[in-house]
N, C-alpha and C positions, 0 to 999 in steps of 0.2 A: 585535522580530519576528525571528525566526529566519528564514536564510537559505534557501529551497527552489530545486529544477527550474521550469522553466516559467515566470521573469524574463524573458522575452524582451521586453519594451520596454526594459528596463533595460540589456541586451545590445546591443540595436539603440542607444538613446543613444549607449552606450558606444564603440561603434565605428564608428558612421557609416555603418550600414548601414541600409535601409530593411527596414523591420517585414514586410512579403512579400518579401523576401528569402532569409530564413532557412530553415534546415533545423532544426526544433525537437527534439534528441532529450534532452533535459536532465529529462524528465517520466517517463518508464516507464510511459505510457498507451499502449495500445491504437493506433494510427495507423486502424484499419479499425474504428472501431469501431459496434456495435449502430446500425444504419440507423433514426432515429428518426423515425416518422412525425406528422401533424397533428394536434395533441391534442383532444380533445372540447371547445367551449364552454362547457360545464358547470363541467370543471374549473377555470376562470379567475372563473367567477362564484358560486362558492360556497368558505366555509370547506370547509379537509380534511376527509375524512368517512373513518375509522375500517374502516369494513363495505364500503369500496369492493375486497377482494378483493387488497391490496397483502401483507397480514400472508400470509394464507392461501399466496399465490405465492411468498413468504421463504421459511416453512417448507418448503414442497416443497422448493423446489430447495438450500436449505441444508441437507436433510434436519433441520432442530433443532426443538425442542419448541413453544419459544417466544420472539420475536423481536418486538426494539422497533426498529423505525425511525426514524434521526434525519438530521438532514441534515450528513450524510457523516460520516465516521469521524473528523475532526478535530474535531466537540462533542463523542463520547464522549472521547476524549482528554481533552481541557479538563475534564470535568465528572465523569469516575469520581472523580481524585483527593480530589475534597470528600465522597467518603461513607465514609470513611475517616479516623480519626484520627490524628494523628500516629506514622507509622508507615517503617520499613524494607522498601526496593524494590530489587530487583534485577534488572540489566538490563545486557542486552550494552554495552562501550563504543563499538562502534562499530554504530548502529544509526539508526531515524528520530528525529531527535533532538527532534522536539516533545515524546514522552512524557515523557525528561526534564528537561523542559524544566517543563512541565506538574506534576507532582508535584513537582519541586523549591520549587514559586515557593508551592506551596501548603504547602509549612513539612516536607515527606516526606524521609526520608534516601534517597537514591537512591547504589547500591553499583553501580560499574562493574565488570562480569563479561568472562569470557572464557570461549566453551564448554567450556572445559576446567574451570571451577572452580564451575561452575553447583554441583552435587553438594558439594562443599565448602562453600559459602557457605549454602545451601537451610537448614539450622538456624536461622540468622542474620535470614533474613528472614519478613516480614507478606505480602509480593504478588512476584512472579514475572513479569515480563513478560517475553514474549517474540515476536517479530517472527516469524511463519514462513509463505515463507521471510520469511528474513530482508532490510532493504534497508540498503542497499545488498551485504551480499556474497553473499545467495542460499542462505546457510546453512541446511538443515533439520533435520528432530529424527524419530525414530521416536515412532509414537503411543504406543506403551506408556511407552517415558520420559516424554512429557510429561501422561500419566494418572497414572501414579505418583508426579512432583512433584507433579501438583494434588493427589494424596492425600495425601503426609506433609504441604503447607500446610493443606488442610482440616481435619485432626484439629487443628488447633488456631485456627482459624475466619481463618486465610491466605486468597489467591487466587491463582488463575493466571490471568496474562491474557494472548490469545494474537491479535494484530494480526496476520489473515491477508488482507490487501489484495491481497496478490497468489498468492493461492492459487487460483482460478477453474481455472486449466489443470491443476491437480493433486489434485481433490478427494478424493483416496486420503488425502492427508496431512491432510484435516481433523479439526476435534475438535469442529464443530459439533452432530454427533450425540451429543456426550456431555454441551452445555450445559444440561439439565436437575438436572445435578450440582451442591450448593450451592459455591461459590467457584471455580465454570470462566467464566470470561467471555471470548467471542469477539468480534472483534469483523471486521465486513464492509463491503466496500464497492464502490458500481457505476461508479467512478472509473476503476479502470485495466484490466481486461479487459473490459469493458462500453464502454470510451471514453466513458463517461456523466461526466466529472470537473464539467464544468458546471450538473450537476443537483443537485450537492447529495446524494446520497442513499446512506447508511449504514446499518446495522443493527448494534443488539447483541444478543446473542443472549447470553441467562443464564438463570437459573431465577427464578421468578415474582415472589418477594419481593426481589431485588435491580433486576432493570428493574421495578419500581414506583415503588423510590425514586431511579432515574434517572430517571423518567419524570415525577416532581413536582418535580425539579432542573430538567429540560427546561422544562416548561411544554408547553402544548396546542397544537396546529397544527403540530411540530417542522419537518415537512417540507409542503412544498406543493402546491397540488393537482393543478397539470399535472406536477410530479415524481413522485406518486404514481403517475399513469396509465401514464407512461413508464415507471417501474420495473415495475412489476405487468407488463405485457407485456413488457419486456426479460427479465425473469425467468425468465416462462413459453414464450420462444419456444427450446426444447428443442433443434431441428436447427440453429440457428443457433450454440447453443452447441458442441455436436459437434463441426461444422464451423471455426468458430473455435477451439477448442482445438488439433485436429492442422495448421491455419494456423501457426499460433503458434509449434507445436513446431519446423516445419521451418524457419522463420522465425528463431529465434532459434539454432539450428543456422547457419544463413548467416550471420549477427552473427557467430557464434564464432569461422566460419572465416573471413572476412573480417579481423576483428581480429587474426587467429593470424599472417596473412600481415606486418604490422608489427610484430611482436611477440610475446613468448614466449606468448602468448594471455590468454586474460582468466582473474581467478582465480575467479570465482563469478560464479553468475547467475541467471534465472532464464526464464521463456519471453517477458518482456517488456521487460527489459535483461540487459544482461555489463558485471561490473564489472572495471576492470583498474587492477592497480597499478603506478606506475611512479614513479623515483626523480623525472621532469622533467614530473608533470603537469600544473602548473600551465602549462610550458611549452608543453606539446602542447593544453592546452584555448586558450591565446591566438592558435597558430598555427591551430588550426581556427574559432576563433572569425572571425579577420580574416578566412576564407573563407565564412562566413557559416551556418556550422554551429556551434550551440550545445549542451554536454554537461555533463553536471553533474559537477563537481568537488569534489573532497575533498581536506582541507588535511592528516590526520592519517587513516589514513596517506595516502600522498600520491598520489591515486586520483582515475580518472574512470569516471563509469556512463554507458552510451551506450543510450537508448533506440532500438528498431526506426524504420526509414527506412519510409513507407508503399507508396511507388508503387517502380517499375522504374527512374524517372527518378531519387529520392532513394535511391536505392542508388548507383547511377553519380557522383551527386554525391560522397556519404562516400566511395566509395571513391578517386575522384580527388583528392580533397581530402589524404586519409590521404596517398597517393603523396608531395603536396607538403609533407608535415613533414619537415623537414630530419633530425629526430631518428631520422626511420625510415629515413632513406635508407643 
């Protein structure tokens, strides 16, 4: 098992600190997120049903063609690599490392990239993935580049595959609208601008003949029936999103300049973390740890991503906490 954000029992062991304690920002979810209400009876007493109005709710709001719903973005992960032969994949090195994680274990050549060499290497490979933005550094792409790599991979029956988990507050940069295209695959999820991470619930959005045969990989029921109900109105509740998006932005804007104040600021981000590099991070994630603030850490390069604080109280906290690293002082 690969190491993620969001350990915090493991954090609390560790340190001796009790599990309400904590100030959890080691996740890049949403801290306010989608207000979810009492789900209908129905959907606990019956199998999924198809026709319940969840697909119909994706398409709108992802504007794409057509979308398969799984439970969360970590089975399509898991399960693209098997419809695929053994084949050459290209992908930032520093990026969510399940993907290669996932294509490697399944026999795939996985080529570490750097955006600078994407374009150099692009002859080289079968599939393309790309994180946008990107996580941990926030890095994005214009859409016409990343139309035109899916087109030199297409003509020779390639993909691109474009994990935008954290695209919600930015849907300008999407490429969902162009998933009708044979070998664009997108993939979405209600985990971290939704704060829905507990629901389970993903979407792949590609053209018909490819989510079919993810969809005979999955198996029947993927996601379940009070997840469904949930999504379908998280989806469709339009002023909420609005309203959380420019949340967000100024919100992550006070992240920055928060951070800026201990340091030469963060170097990427996005509206739901800032990532920042620094020579002593492991040293700075131990010293906020003991305080009972948890961030997620990166060994290579040697970097921490600090999710949003929710309330006015867990702002006050980080920022006192920040004061007391010796390293800033």
């Amino acid at each position: 098992m690969l190491e993620h954000g969001g350990n915090l029992r493991q954090a609390a062991e560790q340190y001796g600190i009790p599990l309400d304690q904590w100030l959890d920002l080691s996740t890049g979810i949403n801290p306010d997120g989608w207000p979810v209400p009492m789900v209908s009876p129905a959907s606990w007493l019956h199998l999924p049903q198809e026709n319940d109005g969840l697909e119909e709710a994706a398409r709108d709001y992802y504007q794409a063609s057509h979308v398969l719903p799984v439970a969360g973005s970590q089975v399509a992960i898991q399960a693209l690599p098997l419809l695929r032969p053994a084949t050459t994949v290209g992908m930032l090195s520093l990026a969510y490392a399940e993907h290669a994680y996932n294509w490697s274990r399944q026999g795939h050549t996985v080529l570490s990239l750097s955006v600078d060499n994407i374009e150099q290497y692009l002859p080289e490979l079968d599939v393309l993935l790309l994180i946008h933005p990107n996580n941990p550094t926030g890095q994005t792409y214009r859409v016409e580049h990343l139309l035109d790599w899916h087109q030199q991979l297409s003509k020779r029956g390639g993909w691109l595959i474009v994990d935008e988990a954290f695209m919600d507050s930015t849907p300008q940069w999407s490429l969902a609208a162009y998933t009708d295209r044979p070998g664009l695959i997108v993939l979405r999820s209600l985990g971290k601008f939704f704060g829905l991470a507990g629901a389970r619930c993903g979407f792949v959005l590609a053209e018909p003949v490819l989510r079919a045969r993810l969809k005979e990989v999955l198996g029947p029921w993927a996601v379940s029936g009070p997840t469904r109900e949930v999504a379908r109105l998280a989806l469709s509740d339009a002023p909420w999103q609005v309203s959380t998006r420019q949340k967000l932005i100024v919100q992550a804007e006070r992240l920055k300049q928060l951070l800026s104040c201990y340091s030469s600021g963060p170097d990427g981000g996005t509206s739901l973390f800032q990532w920042q590099q620094h020579s002593e991070a492991r040293v700075i994630c131990d010293a906020l740890a003991r305080q009972g603030i948890w961030v997620r850490y990166f060994e290579y390069p040697a970097s921490l991503r600090f999710g949003l604080p929710g309330t006015e109280g867990q702002w006050h906290v980080l920022q006192q906490a920040l004061q007391r690293v010796e390293i800033f002082a």
